[in-house]
C-alpha positions as CSV (number, residue, x, y, z in Angstrom):
1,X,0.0,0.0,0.0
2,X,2.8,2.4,1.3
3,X,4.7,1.6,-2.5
4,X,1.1,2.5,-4.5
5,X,0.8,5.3,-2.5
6,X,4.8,6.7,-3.6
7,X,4.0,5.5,-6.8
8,X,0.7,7.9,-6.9
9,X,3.0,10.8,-5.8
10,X,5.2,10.3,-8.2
11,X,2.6,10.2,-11.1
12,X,1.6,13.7,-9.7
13,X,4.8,15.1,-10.0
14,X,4.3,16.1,-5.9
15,X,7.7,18.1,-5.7
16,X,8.9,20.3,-2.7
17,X,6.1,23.3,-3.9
18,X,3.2,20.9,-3.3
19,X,4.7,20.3,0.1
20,X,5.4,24.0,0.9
21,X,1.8,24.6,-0.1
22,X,0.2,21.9,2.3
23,X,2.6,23.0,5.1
24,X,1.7,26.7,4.8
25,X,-2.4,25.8,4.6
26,X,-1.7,23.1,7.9
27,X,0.1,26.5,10.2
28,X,-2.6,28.9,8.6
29,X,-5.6,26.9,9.7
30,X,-3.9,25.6,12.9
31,X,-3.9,29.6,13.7
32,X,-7.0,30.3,13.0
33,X,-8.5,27.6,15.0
34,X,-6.1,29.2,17.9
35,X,-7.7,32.2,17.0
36,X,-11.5,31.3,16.7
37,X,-11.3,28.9,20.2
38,X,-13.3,29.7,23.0
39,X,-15.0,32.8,20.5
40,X,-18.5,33.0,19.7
41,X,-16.9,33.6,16.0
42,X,-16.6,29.7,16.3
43,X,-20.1,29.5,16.7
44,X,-20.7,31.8,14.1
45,X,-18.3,29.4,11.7
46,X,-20.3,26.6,12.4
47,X,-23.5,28.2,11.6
48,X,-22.4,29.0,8.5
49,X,-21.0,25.8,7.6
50,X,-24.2,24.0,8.1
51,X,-26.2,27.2,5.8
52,X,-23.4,26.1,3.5
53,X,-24.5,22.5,3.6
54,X,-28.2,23.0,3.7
55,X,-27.5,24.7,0.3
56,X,-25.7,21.6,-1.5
57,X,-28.4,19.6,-0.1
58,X,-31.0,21.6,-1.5
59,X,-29.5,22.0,-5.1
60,X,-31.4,21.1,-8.2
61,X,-28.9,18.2,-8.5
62,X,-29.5,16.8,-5.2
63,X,-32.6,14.7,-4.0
64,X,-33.6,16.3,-1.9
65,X,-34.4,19.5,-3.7
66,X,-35.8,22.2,-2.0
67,X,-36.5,25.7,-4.7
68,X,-38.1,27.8,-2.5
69,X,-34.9,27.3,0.4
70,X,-32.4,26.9,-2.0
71,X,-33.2,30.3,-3.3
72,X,-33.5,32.4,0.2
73,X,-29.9,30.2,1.4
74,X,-28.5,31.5,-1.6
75,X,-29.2,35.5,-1.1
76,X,-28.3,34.9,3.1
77,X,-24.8,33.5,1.5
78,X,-24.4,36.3,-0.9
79,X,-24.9,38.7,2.0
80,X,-23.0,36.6,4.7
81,X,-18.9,37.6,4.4
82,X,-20.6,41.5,5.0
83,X,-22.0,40.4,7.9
84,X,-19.0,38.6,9.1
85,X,-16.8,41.1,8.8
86,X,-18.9,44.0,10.4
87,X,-20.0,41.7,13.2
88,X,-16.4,40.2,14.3
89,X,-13.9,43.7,12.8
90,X,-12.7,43.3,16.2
91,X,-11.9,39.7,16.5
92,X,-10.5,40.7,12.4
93,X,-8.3,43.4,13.5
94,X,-6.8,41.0,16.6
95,X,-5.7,38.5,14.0
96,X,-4.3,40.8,11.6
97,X,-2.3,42.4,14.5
98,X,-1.1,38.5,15.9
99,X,0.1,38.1,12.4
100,X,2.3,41.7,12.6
101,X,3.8,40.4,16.1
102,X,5.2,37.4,14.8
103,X,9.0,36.8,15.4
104,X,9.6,37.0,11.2
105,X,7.8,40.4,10.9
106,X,9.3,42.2,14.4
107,X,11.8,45.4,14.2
108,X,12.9,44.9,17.3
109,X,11.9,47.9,20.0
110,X,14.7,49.7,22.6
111,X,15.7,47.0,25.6
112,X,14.6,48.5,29.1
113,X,17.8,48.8,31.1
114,X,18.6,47.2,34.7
115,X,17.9,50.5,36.4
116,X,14.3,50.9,34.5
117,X,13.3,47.7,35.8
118,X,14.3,47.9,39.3
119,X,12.2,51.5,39.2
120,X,9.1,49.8,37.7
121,X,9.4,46.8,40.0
122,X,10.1,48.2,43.1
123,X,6.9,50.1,42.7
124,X,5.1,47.7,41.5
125,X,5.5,45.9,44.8
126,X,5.1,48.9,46.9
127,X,2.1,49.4,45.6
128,X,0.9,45.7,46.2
129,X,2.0,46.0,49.7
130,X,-0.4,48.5,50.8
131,X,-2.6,47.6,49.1
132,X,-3.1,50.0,46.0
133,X,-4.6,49.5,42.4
134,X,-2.5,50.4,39.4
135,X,-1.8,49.4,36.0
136,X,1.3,49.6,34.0
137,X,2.1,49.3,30.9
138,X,4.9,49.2,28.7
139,X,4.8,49.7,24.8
140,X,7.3,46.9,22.6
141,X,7.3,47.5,19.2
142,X,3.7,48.5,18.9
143,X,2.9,52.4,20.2
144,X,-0.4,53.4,21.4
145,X,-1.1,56.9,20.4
146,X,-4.6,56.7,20.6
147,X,-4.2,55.4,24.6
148,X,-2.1,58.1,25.2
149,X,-4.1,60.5,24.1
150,X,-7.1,59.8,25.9
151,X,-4.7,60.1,29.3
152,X,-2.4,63.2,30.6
153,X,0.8,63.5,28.8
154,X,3.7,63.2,31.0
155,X,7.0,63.1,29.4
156,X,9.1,61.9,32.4
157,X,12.2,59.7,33.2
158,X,11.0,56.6,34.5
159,X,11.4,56.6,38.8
160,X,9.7,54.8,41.6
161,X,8.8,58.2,43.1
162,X,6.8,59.3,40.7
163,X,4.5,55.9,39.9
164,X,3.9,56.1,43.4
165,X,2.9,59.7,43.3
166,X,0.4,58.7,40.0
167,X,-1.2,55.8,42.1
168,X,-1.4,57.7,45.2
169,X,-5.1,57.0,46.5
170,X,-7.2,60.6,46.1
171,X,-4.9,61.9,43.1
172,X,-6.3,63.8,40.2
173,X,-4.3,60.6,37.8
174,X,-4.4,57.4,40.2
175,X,-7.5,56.5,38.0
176,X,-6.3,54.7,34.9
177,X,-3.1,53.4,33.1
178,X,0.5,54.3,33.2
179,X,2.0,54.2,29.6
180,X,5.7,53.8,29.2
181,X,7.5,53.8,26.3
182,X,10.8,54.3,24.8
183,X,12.6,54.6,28.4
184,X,9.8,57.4,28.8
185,X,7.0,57.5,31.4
186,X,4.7,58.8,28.4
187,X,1.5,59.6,29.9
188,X,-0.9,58.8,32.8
189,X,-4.5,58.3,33.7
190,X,-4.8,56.8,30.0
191,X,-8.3,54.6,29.4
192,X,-7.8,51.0,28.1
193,X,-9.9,48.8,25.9
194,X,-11.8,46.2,28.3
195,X,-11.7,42.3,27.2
196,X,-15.1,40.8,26.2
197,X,-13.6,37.7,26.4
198,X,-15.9,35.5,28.3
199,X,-13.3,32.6,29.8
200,X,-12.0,35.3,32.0
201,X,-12.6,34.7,35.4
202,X,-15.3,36.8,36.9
203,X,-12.7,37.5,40.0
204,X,-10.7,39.7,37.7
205,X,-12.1,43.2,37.9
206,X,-11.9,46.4,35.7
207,X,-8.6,46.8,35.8
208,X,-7.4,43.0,34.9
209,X,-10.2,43.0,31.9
210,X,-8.6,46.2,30.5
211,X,-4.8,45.0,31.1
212,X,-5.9,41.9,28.9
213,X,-8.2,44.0,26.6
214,X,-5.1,45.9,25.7
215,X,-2.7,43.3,25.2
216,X,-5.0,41.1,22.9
217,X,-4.8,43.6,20.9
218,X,-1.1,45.5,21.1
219,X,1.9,43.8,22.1
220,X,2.4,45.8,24.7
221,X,3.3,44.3,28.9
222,X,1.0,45.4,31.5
223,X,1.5,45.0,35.4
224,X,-1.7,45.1,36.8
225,X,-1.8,45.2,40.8
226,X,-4.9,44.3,42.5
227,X,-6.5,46.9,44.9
228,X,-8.8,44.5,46.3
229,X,-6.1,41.5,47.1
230,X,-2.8,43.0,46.8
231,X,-1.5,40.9,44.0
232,X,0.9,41.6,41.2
233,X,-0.1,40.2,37.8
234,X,1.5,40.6,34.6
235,X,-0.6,40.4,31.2
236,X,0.8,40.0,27.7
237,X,-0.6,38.6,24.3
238,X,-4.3,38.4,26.2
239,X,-3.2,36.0,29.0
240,X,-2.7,36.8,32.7
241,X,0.2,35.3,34.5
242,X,0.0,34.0,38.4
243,X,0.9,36.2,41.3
244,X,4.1,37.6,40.5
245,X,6.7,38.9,43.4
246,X,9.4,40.8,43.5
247,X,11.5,38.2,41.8
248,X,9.1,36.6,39.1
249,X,7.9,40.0,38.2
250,X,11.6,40.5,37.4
251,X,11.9,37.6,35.6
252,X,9.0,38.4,33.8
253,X,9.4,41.7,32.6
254,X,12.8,40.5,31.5
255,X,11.5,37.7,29.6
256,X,9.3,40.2,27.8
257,X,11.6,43.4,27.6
258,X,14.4,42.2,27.0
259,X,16.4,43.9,30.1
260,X,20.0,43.7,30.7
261,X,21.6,41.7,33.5
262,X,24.5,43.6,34.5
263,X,22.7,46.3,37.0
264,X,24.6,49.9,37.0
265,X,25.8,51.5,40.1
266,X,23.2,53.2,42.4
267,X,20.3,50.4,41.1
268,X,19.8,49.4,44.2
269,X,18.0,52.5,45.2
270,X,14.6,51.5,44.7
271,X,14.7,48.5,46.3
272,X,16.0,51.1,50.0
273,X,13.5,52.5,49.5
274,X,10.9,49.9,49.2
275,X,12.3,48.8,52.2
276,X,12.1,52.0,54.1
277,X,8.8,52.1,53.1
């Protein structure tokens, strides 16, 4: 069977573009099943595979021919990629956006030094200590004008004093996100887009749904700390990692960020402070 089967290959001249083809369709529609799992646009797939079936059922060819359904299938098919594409632009543009992240298609974005980290992290667990709500999030290759906009410019070096002065409780920008980007603490009190994924734990508040609203559709890292119980979480390509501490956030934001290992003199100043606090 195995020899029929090479033989049958061979007949078809099957060279190394045949098996580029097949290996290209196998990725693409492995991704979009990633994509469409756990979506109502799965549902929406199936539904329209069985319209698609009901209408070679109900062909004049077919037995069991049907003119009166046939026709009306015909006109909702006609009409149907419209539909798609207005009802699911979102779950469209999310896709499109995956495909611009990938490793082949990245430009690489600036590396967040040892000192930049420490800052971010040491507040980051400050904040979780007493306990206050704050997000955080850091642009990679992807910028969010649009976020930034909607928040107060800022402009600023990156320090542990002044994320704690943001998020202080009762201050005109504790509500909302922290954007950083390009070593820059860009702007503050910025709105995020909120998550309508429905697997998400109903635990996770406002702020959780909007760090993985953002991130499933920028590339962008977000620290999320929970006001309620003091956690750290970190959230990047629309998941939510476990409580993070001092360590594993570090670890984390490294994995992501690329930040260098060798710490310059004086980074250990956050971490006094922390302490002092």
């Amino acid at each position: 069977m195995i020899e029929t089967f090479l033989n049958q290959l061979t007949a078809s001249n099957f060279d190394w573009r045949d098996l580029l083809d097949v290996v290209i369709m196998t990725v693409l529609i492995y991704q979009l099943g990633l994509l469409l799992k756990g979506t109502r646009a799965l549902q929406t797939l199936i539904g329209v595979l069985l319209v698609l079936l009901a209408y070679g059922l109900t062909a004049p060819e077919r037995f069991l021919y049907l003119r009166t359904v046939h026709r009306v299938l015909g006109h909702v098919l006609f009409y149907a990629p419209f539909a798609v594409i207005i009802l699911f632009q979102t779950t469209i543009r999310r896709a499109l956006a995956r495909l611009g992240r990938t490793s082949l298609l990245r430009l690489g974005y600036a590396e967040m030094t040892e000192k930049m980290l420490d800052e971010i992290v040491q507040a980051a667990v400050t904040l979780a200590s007493r306990p206050t709500g704050a997000l955080i999030v850091i642009e990679r290759e992807q910028a969010l004008p649009d976020q930034i906009d909607s928040g107060i410019q800022l402009d600023a070096s990156i320090s542990y004093d002044l994320l704690m002065n943001v998020f202080t409780p009762g201050s005109p920008m504790h509500d909302g996100a922290v954007i950083i980007g390009e070593g820059r603490v860009k702007a503050a009190s910025c709105f995020l887009p909120v998550t309508t994924n429905p697997q998400l734990s109903h635990e996770y508040g406002s702020r959780h749904r909007a760090a993985v609203g953002l991130t499933e559709e920028y590339d962008s890292v977000v620290i999320v700390i929970s006001e309620e119980r003091g956690t750290i979480r970190g959230a990047v390509d629309g998941g939510l990692s476990g409580p993070l501490d001092n360590a594993s956030l570090r670890a984390f934001l490294r994995s992501h960020l690329g930040g260098r290992r060798a710490a310059p003199p004086g980074a250990g100043t956050a971490a006094a402070r922390t302490n002092a606090a």
